[in-house]
C-alpha positions in Angstrom: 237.4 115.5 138.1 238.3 112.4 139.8 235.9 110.7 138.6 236.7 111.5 134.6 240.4 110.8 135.5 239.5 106.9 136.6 237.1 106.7 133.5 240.0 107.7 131.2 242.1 105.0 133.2 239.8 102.7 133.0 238.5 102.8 129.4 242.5 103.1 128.4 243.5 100.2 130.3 246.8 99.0 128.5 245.4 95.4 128.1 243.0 96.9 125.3 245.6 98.0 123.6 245.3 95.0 120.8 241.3 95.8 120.7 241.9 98.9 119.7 244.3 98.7 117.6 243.2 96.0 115.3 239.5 97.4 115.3 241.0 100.7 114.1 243.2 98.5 111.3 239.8 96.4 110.5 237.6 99.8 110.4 240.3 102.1 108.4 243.0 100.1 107.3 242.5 96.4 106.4 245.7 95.6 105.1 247.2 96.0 108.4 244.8 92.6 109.1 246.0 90.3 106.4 245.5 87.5 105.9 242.1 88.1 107.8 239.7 88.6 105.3 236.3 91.0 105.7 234.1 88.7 106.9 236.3 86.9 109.4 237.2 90.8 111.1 234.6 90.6 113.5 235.2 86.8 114.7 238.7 87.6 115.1 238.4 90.7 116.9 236.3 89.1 119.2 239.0 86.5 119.5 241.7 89.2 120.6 239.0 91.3 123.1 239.3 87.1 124.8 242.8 86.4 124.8 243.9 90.0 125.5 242.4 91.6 128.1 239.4 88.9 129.4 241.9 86.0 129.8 244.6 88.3 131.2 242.2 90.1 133.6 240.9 86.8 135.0 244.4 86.1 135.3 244.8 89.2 137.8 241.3 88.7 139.6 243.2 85.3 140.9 246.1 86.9 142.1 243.5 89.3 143.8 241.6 86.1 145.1 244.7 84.1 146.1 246.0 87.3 148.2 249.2 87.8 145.7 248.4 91.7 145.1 246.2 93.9 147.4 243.9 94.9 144.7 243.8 95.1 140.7 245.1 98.6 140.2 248.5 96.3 142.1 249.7 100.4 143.8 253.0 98.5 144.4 255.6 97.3 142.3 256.5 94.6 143.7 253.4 92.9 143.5 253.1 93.7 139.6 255.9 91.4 138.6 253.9 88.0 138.8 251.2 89.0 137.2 253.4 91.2 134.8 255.3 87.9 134.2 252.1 86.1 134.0 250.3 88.3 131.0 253.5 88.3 129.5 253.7 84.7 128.9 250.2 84.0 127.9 250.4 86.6 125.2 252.9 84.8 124.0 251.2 81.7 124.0 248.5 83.3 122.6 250.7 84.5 119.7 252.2 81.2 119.5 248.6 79.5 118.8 247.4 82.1 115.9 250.1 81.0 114.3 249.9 77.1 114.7 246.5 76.9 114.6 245.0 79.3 111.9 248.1 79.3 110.2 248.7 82.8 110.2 252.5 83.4 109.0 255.5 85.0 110.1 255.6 87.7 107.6 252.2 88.5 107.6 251.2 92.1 109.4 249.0 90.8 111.5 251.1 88.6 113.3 253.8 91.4 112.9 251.6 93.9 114.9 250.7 91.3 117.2 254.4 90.6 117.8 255.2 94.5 118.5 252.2 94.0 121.1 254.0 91.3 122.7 257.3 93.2 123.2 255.3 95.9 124.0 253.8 93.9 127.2 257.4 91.8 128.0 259.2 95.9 128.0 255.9 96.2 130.9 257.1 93.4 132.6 261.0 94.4 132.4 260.9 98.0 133.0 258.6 97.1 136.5 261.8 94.9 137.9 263.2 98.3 138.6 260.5 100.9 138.8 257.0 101.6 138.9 256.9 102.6 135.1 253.2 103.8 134.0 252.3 101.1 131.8 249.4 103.3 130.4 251.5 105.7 128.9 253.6 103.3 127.6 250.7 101.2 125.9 249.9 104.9 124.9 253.2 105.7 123.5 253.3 102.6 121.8 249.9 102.6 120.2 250.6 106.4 118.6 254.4 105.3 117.0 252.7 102.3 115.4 250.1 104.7 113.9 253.0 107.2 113.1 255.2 105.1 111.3 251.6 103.0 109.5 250.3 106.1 108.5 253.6 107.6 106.5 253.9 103.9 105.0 250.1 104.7 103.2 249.7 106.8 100.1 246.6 108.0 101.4 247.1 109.0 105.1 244.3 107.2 105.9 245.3 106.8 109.6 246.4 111.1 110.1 243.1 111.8 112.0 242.8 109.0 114.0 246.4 109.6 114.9 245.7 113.1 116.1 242.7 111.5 118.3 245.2 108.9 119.9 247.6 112.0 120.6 245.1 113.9 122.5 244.0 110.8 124.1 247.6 110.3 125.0 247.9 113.3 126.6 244.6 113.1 128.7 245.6 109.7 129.9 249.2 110.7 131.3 247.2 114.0 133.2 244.9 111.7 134.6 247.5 109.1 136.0 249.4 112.0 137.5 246.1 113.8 139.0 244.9 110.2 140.6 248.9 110.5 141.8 249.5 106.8 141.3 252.4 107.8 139.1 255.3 110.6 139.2 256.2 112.4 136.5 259.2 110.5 135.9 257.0 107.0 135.7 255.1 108.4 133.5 257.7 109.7 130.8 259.4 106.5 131.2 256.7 104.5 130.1 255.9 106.5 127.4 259.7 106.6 126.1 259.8 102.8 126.6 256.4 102.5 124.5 257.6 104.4 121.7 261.2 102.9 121.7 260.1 99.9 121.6 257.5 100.2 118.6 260.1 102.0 117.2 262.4 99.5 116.5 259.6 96.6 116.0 258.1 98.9 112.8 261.7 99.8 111.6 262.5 95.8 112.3 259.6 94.1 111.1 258.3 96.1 108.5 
């Protein structure tokens, strides 16, 4: 059981949140990606697997290396907050690039759901000054109101299923945190509350 608990953590981890979420857009709903076009989906994706979680998680293998945290699941809160601070800036930089460099605008909902990732990983960052928040469940929480609000934007519902998939997944992620016991209760229904409040007012905001 232990073992399917660090799988779920692992294969979960709240840097893949962009992966998964524009894979899903590019796979179901392709509007979400404009102005990517079809043939550029797979480039691009690639390109956010890089800056997203390989870029960031080199970033945290250094803080390992240099002796700044005691390991990369950081178990203490204190030594999340460089890092934390860290990830948060070069997602922003990241963010800042797409759109100098391939021109992608403002108003376009790419960058818009790239922006809601960004306050999604600076509320990370915030919420850890003060506690040890699980920042899976709020990736989690995040990733599901996104979905949520998307899917009653579309005449279709083209996103319901997968929504219901991200639910149970939601719910199997927050179990397994609290049966490795590297969060309480209360750390992990705070970062799911500051997930979806903060998607919340990015979709009602931005879109």
């Amino acid at each position: 059981m232990k073992l399917l608990a660090q799988f779920i953590s692992v294969i979960t981890h709240p840097l893949l949140l962009a992966t998964y979420l524009f894979s899903l857009f590019a796979w179901l709903y392709p509007p979400a990606m404009f102005p990517v076009s079809d043939r550029s989906f797979r480039g691009v994706l690639m390109l956010i697997f890089i800056c997203t979680f390989l870029l960031p998680a080199i970033n945290v293998y250094f803080f390992k290396v240099f002796g700044t945290i005691s390991s990369m699941s950081m178990p203490l809160r204190k030594e999340r907050i460089a890092p934390f601070l860290m990830i948060t800036l070069l997602y922003c930089v990241i963010t800042f690039l797409l759109h100098l460099k391939l021109h992608f605008g403002l108003q376009d909902p790419f960058m818009k759901f790239l922006f809601i990732v960004d306050a999604l990983v600076l509320a990370s960052f915030i919420v850890t000054l003060w506690m040890k928040a699980s920042i899976h469940s709020l990736a989690m929480g995040g990733f599901m109101v996104m979905l949520v609000m998307l899917n009653s934007m579309t005449e279709n519902g083209v996103l319901f299923y997968p929504l219901l998939v991200v639910i149970m997944i939601m719910g199997a992620v927050m179990t397994a945190r609290l049966y490795l016991q590297v969060h309480t209760v209360k750390e992990v229904m705070v970062g799911f509350g500051v997930g979806c409040l903060v998607s919340t007012i990015g979709m009602i905001y931005l879109f």
